[in-house]
Kinemage of the C-alpha trace (Angstrom):
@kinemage 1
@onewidth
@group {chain A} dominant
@subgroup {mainchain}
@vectorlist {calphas} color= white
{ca unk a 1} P -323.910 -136.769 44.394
{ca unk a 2} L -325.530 -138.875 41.979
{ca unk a 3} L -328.280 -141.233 42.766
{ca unk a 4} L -326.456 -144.167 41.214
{ca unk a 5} L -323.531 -143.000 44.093
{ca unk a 6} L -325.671 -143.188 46.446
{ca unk a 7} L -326.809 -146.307 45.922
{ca unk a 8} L -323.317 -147.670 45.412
{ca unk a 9} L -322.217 -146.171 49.273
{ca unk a 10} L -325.344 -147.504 51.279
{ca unk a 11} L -325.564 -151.366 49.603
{ca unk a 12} L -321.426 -151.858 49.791
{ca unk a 13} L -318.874 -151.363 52.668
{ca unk a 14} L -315.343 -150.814 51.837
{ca unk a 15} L -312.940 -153.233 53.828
{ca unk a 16} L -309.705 -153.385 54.836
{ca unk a 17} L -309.020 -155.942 52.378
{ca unk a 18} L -310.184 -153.910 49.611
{ca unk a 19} L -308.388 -150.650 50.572
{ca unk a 20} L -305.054 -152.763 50.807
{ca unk a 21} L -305.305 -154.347 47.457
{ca unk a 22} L -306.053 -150.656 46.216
{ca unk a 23} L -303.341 -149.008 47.665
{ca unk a 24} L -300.467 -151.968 47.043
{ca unk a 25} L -302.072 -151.475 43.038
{ca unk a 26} L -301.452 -147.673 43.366
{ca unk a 27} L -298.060 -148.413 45.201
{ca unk a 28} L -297.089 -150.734 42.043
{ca unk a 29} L -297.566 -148.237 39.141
{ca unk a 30} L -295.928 -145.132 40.935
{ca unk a 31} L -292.785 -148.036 41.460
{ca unk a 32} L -293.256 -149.015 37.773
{ca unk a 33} L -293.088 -144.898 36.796
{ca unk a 34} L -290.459 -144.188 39.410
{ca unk a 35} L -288.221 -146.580 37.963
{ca unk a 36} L -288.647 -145.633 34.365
{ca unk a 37} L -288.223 -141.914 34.984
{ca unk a 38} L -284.756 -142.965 36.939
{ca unk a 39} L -282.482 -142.521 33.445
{ca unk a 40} L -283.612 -139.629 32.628
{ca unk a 41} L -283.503 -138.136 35.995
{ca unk a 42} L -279.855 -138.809 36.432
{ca unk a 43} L -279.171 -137.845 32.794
{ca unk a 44} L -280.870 -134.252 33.476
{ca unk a 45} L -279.469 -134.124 36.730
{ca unk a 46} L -275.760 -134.327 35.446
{ca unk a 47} L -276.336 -132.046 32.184
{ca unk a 48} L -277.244 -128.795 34.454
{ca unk a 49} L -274.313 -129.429 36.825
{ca unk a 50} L -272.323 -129.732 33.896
{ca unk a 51} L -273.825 -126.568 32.796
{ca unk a 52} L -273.071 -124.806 36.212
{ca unk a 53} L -270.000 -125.739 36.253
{ca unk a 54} L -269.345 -124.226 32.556
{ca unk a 55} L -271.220 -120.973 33.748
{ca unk a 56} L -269.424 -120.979 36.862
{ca unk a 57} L -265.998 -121.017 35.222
{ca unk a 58} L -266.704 -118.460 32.519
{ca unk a 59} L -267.888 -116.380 34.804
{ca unk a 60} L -264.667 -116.568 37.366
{ca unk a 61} L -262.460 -115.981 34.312
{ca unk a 62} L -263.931 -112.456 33.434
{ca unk a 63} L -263.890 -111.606 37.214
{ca unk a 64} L -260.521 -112.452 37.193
{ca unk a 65} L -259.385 -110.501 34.474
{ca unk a 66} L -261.223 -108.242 35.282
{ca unk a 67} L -259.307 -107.765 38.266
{ca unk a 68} L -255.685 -108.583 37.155
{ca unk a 69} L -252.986 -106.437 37.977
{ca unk a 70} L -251.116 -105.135 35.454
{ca unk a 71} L -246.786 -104.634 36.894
{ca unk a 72} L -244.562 -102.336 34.933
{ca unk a 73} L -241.084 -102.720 35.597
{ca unk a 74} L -238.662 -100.202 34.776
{ca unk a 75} L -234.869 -100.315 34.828
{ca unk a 76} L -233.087 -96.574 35.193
């Protein structure tokens, strides 16, 4: 530690009061952020299921043909 920290810590106590108004302050901007982030969450959120979905099908289609059965029918 510094000397100037020191100094700070032995002349000053930290109440409750002041470790209240520093959390509700910290509480604040991570609401502020949280809220501003919310669009572009959601917007994100819906282009990759969109994009699993698109994968998802493409993918069952070749499996699927893949796998079709091909009938031949003959008449004698």
């Amino acid at each position: 530690m510094t000397p100037k920290a020191d100094k700070a810590e032995v002349g000053s106590k930290i109440t409750r009061a002041d470790l209240e108004a520093k959390l509700t302050e910290i509480d604040a901007e991570l609401s502020d952020t949280g809220e501003a982030i919310k669009p572009t969450a959601t917007a994100i959120g819906i282009g990759a299921l969109v994009l699993i979905l698109i994968v998802a099908f493409i993918l069952g289609r070749r499996k699927g043909q893949q796998r079709s059965t091909v009938v031949e029918v003959r008449r004698l």
